[in-house]
NULUM-178400 format. One line per field, with one value per residue (C-alpha): x, y, z. Coordinates in steps of 0.5 Angstrom, whole numbers, plus 2048, in hexadecimal, padded with zeros to 3 digits. Layout:
xx [X, ...]
yy [Y, ...]
zz [Z, ...]
! end
This chain:
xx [7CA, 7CB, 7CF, 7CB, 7CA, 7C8, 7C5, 7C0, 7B8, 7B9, 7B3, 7B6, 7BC, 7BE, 7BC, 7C2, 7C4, 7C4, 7C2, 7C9, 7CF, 7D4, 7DB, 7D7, 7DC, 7D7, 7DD, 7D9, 7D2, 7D1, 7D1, 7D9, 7DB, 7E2, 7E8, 7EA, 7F1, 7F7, 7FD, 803, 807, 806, 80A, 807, 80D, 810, 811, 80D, 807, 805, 7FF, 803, 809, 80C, 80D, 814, 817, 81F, 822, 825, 81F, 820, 81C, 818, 817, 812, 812, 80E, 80A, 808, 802, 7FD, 7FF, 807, 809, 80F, 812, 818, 81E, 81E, 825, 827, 82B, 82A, 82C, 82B, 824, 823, 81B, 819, 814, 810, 809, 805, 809, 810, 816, 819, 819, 81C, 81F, 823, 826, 822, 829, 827, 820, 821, 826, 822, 826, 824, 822, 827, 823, 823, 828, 82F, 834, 835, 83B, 83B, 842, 846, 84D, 852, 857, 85D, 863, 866, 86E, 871, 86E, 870, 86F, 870, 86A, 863, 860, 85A, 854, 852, 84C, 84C, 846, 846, 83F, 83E, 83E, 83B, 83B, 836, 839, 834, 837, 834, 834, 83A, 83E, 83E, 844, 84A, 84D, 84F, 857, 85B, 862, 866, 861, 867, 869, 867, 862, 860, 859, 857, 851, 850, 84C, 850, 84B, 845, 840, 83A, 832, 82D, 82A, 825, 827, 82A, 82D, 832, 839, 83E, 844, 848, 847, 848, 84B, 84A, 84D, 84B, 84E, 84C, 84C, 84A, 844, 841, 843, 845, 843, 844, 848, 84A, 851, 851, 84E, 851, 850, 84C, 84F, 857, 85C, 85D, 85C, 857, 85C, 85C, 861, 85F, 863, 85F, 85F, 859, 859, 859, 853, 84E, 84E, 84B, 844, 840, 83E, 835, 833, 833, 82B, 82B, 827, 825, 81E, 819, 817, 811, 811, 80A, 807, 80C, 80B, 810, 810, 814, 81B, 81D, 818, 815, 810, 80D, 80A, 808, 802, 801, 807, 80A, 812, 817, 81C, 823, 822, 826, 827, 822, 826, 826, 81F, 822, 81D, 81D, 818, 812, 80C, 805, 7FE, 7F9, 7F6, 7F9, 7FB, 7F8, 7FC, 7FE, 7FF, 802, 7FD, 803, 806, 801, 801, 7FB, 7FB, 7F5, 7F4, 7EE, 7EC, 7ED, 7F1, 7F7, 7FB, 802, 806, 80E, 814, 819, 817, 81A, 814, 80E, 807, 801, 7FB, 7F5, 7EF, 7E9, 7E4, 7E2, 7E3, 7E8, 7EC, 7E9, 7EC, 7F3, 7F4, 7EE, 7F2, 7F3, 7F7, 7F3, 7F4, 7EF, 7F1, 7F1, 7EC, 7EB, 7E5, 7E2, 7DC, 7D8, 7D9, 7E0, 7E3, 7E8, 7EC, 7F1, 7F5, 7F1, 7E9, 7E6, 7E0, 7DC, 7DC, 7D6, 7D2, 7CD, 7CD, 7CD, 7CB, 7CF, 7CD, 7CD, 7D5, 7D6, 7D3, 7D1, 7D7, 7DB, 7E0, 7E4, 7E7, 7E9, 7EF, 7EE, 7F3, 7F1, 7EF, 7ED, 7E9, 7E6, 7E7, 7E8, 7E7, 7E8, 7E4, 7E5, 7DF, 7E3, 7E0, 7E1, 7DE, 7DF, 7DD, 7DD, 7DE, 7E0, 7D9, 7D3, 7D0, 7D4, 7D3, 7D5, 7D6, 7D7, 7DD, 7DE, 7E5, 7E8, 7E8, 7EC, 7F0, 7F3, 7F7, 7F6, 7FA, 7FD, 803, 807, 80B, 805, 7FF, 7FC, 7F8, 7FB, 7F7, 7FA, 7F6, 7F9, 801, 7FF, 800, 7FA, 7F9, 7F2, 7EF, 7F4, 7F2, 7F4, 7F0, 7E9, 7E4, 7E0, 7D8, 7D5, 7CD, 7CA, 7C2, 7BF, 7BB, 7B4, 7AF, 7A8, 7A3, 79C, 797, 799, 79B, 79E, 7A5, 7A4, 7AC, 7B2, 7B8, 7BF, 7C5, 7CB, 7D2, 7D3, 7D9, 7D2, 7D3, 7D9, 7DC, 7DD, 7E1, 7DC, 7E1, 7E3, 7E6, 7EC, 7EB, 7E4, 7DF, 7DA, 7D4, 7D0, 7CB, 7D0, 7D0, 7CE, 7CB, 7D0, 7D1, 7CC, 7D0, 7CA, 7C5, 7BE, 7BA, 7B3, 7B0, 7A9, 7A4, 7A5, 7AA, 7AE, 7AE, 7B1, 7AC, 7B0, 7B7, 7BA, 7C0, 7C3, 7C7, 7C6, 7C9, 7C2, 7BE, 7B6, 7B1, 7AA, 7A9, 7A3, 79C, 797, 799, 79A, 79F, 7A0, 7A7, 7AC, 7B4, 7B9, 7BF, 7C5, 7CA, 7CF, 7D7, 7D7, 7D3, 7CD, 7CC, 7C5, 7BE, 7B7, 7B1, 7AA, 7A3, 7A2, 7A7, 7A4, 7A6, 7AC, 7AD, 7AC, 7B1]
yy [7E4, 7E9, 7F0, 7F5, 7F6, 7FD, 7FD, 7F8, 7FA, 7F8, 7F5, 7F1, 7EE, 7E8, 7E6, 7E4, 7EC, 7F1, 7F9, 7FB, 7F9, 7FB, 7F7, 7F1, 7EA, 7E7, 7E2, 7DB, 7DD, 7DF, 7E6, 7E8, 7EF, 7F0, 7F3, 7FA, 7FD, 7FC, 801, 7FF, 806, 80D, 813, 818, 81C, 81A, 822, 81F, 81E, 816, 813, 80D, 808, 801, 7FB, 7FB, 7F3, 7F3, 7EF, 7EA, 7E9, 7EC, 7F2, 7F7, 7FE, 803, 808, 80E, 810, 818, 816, 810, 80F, 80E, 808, 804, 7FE, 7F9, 7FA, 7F5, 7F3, 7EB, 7EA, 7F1, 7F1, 7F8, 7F7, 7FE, 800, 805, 80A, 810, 815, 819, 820, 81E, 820, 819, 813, 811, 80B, 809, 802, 7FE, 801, 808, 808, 804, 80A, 80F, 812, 816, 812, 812, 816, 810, 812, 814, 81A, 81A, 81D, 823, 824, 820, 81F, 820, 81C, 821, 81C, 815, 813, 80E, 808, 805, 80A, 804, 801, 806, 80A, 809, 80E, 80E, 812, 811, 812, 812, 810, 810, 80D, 80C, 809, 804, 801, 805, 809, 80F, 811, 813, 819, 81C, 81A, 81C, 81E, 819, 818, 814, 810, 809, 804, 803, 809, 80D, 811, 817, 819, 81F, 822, 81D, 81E, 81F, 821, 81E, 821, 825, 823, 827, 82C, 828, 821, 81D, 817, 813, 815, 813, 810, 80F, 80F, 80A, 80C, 809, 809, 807, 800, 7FF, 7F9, 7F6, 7F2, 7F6, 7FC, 802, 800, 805, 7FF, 801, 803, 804, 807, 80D, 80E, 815, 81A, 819, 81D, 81C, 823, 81F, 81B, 815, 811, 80B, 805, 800, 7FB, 7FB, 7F3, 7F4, 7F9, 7F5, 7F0, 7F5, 7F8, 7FC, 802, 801, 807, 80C, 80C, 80C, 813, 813, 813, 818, 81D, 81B, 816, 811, 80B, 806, 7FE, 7F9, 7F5, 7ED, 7ED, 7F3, 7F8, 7FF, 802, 809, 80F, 817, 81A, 814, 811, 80B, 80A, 804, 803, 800, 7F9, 7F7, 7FF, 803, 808, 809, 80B, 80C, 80F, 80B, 806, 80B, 80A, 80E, 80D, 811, 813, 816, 810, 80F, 809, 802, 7FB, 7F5, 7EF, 7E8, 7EB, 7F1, 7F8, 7FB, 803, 805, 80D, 813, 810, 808, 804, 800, 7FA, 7F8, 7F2, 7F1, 7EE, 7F3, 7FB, 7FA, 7F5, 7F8, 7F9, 7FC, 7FB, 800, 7FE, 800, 800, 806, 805, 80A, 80A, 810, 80E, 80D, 80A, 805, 800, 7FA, 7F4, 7ED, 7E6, 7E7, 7ED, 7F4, 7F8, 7FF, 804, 807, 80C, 805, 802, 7FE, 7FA, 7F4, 7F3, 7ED, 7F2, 7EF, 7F0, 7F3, 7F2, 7F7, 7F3, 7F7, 7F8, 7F3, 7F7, 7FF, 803, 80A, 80F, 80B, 809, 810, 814, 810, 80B, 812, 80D, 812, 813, 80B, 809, 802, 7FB, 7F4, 7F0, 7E9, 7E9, 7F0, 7F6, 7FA, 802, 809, 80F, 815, 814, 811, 80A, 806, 800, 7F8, 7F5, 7ED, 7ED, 7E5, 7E3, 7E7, 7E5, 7EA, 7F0, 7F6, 7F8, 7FF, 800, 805, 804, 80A, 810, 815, 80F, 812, 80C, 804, 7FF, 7F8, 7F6, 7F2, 7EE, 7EA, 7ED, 7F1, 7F7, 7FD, 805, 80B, 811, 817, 815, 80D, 807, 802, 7FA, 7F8, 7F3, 7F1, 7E9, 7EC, 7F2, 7F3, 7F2, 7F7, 7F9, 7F7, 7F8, 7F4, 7F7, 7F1, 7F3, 7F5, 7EF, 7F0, 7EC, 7EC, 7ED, 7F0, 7EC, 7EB, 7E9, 7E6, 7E3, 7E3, 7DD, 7DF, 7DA, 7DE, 7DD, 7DB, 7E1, 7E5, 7E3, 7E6, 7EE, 7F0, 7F6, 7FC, 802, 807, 804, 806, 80B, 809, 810, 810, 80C, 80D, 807, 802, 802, 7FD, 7FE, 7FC, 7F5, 7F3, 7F0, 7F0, 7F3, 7F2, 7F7, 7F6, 7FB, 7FB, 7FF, 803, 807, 802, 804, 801, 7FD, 7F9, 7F8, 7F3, 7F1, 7EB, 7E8, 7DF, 7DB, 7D9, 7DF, 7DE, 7E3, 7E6, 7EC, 7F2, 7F1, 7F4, 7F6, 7F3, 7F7, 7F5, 7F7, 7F4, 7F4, 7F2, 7F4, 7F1, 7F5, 7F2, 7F0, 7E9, 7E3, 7E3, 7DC, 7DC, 7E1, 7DE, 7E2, 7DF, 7E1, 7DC, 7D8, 7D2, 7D4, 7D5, 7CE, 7CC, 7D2]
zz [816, 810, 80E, 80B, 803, 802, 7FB, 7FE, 801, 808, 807, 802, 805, 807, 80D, 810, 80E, 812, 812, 815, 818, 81C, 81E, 81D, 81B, 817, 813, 817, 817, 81E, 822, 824, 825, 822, 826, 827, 825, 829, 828, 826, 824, 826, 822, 825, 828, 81F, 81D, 816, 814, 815, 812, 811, 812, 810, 814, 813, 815, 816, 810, 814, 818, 81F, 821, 81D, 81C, 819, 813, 814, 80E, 80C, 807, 808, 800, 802, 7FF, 800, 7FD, 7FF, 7FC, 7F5, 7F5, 7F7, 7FE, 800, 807, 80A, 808, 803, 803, 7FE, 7FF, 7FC, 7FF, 7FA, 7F9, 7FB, 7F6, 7F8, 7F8, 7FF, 801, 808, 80B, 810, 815, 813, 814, 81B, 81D, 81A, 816, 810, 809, 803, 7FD, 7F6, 7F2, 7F1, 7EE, 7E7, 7E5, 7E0, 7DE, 7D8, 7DA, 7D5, 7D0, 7D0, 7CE, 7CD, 7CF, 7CB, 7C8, 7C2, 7BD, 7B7, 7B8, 7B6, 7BA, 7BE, 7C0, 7C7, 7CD, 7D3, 7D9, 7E0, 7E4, 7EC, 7F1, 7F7, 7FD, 7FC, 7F6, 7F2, 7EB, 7E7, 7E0, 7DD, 7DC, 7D5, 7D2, 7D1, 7CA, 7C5, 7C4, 7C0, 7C3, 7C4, 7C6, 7CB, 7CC, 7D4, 7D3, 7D7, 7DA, 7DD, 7E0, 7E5, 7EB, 7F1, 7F7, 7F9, 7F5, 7F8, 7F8, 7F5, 7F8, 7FD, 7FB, 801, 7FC, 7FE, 7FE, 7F9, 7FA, 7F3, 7EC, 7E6, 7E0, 7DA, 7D3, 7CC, 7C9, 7C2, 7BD, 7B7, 7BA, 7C0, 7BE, 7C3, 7C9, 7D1, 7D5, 7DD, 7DD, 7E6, 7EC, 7EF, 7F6, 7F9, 7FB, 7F7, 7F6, 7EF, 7ED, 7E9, 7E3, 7E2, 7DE, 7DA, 7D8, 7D9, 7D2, 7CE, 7CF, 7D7, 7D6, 7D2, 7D8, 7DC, 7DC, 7D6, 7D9, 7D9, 7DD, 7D6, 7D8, 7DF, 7E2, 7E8, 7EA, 7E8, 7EC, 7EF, 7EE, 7F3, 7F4, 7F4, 7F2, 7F1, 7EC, 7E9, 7E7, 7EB, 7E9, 7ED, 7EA, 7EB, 7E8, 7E7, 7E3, 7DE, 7DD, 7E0, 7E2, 7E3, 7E6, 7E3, 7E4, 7EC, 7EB, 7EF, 7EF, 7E9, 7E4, 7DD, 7D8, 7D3, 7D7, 7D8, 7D5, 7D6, 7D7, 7D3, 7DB, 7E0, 7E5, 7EC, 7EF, 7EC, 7F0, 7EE, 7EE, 7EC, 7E7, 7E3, 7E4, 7E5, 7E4, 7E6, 7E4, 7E4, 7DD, 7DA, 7DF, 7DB, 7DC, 7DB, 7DC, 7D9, 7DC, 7DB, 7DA, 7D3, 7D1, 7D6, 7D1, 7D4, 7D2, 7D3, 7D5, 7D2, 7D9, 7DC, 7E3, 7E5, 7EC, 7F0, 7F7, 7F6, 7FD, 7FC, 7F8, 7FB, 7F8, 7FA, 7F8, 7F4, 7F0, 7F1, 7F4, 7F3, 7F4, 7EE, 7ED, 7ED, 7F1, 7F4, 7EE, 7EE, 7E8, 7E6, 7E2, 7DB, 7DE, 7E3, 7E7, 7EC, 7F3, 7F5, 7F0, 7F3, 7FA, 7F9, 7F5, 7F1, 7F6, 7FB, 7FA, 7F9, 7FE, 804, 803, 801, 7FC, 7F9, 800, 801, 804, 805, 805, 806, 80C, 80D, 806, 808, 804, 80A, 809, 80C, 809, 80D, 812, 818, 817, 811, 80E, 80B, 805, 804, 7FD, 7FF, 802, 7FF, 806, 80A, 805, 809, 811, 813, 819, 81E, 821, 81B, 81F, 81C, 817, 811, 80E, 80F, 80C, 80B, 80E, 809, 80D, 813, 810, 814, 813, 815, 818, 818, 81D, 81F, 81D, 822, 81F, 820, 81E, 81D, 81E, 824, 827, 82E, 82E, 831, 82D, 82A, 82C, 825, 824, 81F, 81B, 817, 811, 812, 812, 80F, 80F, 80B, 811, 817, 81D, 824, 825, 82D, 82D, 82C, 82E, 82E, 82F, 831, 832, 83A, 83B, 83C, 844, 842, 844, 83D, 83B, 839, 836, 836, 82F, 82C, 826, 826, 823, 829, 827, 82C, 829, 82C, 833, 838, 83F, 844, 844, 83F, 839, 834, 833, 82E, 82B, 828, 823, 81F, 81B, 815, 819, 81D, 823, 829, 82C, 830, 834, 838, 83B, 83B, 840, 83E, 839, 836, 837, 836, 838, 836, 832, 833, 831, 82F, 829, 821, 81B, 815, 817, 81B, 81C, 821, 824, 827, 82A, 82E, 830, 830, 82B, 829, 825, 824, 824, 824, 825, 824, 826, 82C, 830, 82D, 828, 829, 82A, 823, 820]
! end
């Protein structure tokens, strides 16, 4: 048996298609209900709103815990840095000033998360005077610099820097200006404290030039007054590090849709521009790397190593192994994203609802998966495609679309086509979890796992197409070969989440039903409970139609339906 196609007549379909169907497993062939939802985390006392979370795997694989999510659009990236034990994630919601990051310890703790980004200095120290040196040989010319740093190693911006002075090459030379209290974050900001500051001072010469090289660190609170007496000898300072962070900037405000990317890149954007990462330095965004796109951007995912930016306008592609080399090439496919929530990345591409229908793209081309299976309005309107939120399950496309139910697409098997599901009372999100798999529900601030092999099996209902004939006739027949768990005291709801469909129920004790409907109206012309294996029964006389239709509904396997007009001729089906 089949899944529905919506832009085909009924008439026309396929005989093994169906009208409609509901919680239906049709990947064998065969009549098969799907499971319900199992809960898995409840937010309900979180003092915050929660319309998703992130399955969160301890690094050193012990336990897990859970990330609770303001928006359904949050997204959230693992740390791109190499051996990173304390298992950093990063993540962003639609309207919020930063980006937030926190360590699997803090999640699992609950403490609040870090905001991304650092102190920048703002004030320049001062060269005030040199004592001693060899005042034969010719002066030289010297700046110095400070940047902070944090606990977790991270370094900021540097400091404006100080005044030029002239002095001895070896003389010692007297700084001041120098921090000497923890600096405080910005208003709203919660960046992690900084512990010390890196001084850095210019050496010159004949082949690089001048250069900031590091001088030292000083501790965080100190007792310095802020001075700071250098002499240290150029030959000692230039096999130090050269200052690299004249660029870095912390992240923009508001800056949304995280993705990461080869060679330690994070990538994000606001309005029509896309922002990067230092590469390894996520906690840096220096501008220099931004680039902008004509339309303002919706969501971008990572399919191998191209970026799709999808807009409300022409999507664009990009690709580059470092910030400094990435080219983006715009589109020339009118295929907007209308639905952010409804990009999913699958092994065939990335799919993503569009005014015509759900598109696949490989970066390069672009396909409408279901062009062949309905129509625009039909997409728009009883689909409701600019409020999808969907991700990836098996090969379906599964998606919500704020109606408390949801529906699947096969875009794998054209015999699947599409299948309605009614387990998604109040869901607002559903996702992938990154690490196992899984698909994932949030409704009311609670976590659900979809399709839990350990959970009961849904009350499906399965329609066939409507068959017409060229003289009317009468059905008489119908055999039904059936699973032997129809003896058995299946589980009939209520179910989790489901949105109260009364059509599918059963009769206490019954497992399947059949219905008959016939005519020009297709009215119910008959309805059988079925309580064998192989079930074989007649159907009312007196009367021929044209029209005739069958219907399972059922919580165990059906393999088989045969109708005829007479019992003999069953035998010959």
């Amino acid at each position: 048996m089949g899944g529905m196609v919506p832009r085909t007549d009924l008439r026309l379909l396929g005989d093994n298609m169906a009208e409609e169907v509901v919680n239906v497993d049709l990947t064998n062939g065969n009549l098969h209900g799907l499971t319900e939802p199992t809960l898995k985390q409840d937010f309900t006392s979180y003092p915050g709103p929660v319309e998703r979370a992130y399955y969160f795997p301890n690094p050193n694989g012990s336990d897990f815990t859970w990330l609770p999510l303001p928006s359904k659009y949050s997204s959230v990236v693992r740390s791109p840095l190499a051996n990173d034990d304390l298992g950093r994630i990063y993540y962003t919601s639609p309207g919020q000033q930063y980006v937030k990051w926190n360590t699997y310890a803090g999640v699992a703790a609950g403490t609040a998360p870090y905001d991304l980004g650092i102190v920048q200095p703002t004030t320049a120290p001062t060269i005030t005077s040199t004592t001693g040196g060899d005042t034969t040989v010719p002066k030289i010319t010297r700046v110095y610099l400070y940047t902070y740093i944090n606990g977790f190693g991270e370094e900021s911006a540097p400091s404006p820097a100080s005044n030029d002075f002239d002095g001895p090459p070896d003389a010692t030379w007297h700084v001041s200006g120098f921090p000497t209290a923890v600096p405080a974050n910005p208003a709203g900001a919660n960046y992690p404290a900084i512990n010390k500051f890196r001084i850095y001072r210019t050496v010159t010469s004949a082949t690089a030039g001048s250069q900031f090289y590091m001088v030292g660190d000083v501790g965080l609170p100190n007792s310095t007054g802020g001075v700071f007496n250098d002499n240290i000898p150029d030959t000692q300072v230039v096999d130090n590090l050269v200052l690299e962070s004249q660029a870095f900037n912390n992240p923009p405000p508001y800056l949304d849709g995280l993705v990461s990317m080869q060679g330690g890149m994070l990538l994000g954007f606001t309005n029509n521009t896309v922002h990067f990462c230092e590469p390894d330095r996520p906690h840096t965004w220096p501008s220099i790397y931004d680039q902008s796109v004509h339309y303002d951007i919706v969501a971008m995912a990572v399919l191998q190593q191209y970026l799709v930016v999808l807009t409300k306008g022409y999507p664009s592609t990009g690709s580059g192994n470092s910030p400094s080399n990435f080219i983006l090439v715009q589109s020339q496919v009118s295929e907007p994203c209308i639905a952010r929530g409804s990009v999913v990345v699958d092994l065939g591409g990335i799919y993503y609802a569009s005014q015509n229908g759900l598109i696949q793209t490989t970066g390069y081309s672009y396909v409408n998966a279901t062009q062949g299976m309905v129509e625009k309005d039909m997409w728009l309107n009883d689909y409701h495609a600019r409020d999808i939120v969907a991700c990836r399950h098996r090969t379906y496309y599964l998606a919500i679309n704020n109606t408390n139910s949801a529906f699947i697409i096969d875009y794998a098997e054209q015999r699947l086509g599409f299948e309605n599901l009614n387990t998604f009372q109040d869901a607002v999100c559903i996702w992938n979890d990154e690490y196992e798999g899984n698909t994932y529900i949030c409704a009311n601030k609670k976590i659900y796992l979809w399709d839990d092999v350990t959970a009961h099996l849904l009350v499906y209902r399965w329609r066939s197409k409507r068959f017409f004939t060229p003289l009317p006739i009468s059905l008489g027949a119908v055999q039904l070969t059936i699973s032997p768990f129809i003896r058995d005291n299946c589980y009939h709801g209520p179910y989790t989440l489901s949105n109260g469909d009364s059509t599918l129920t059963l009769p206490t004790g019954i497992n399947v039903v059949f219905n008959y409907y016939a005519g020009p109206d297709y009215q119910l012309i008959m309805s059988h409970n079925c309580t064998k294996p192989q079930e074989i029964f007649r159907l009312p006389s007196g009367f021929k139609a044209f029209d005739h239709q069958c219907e399972i509904v059922g919580c165990v396997t059906v393999y088989n339906i045969q109708l005829a007009t007479t019992l003999e001729e069953l035998k010959g089906v």
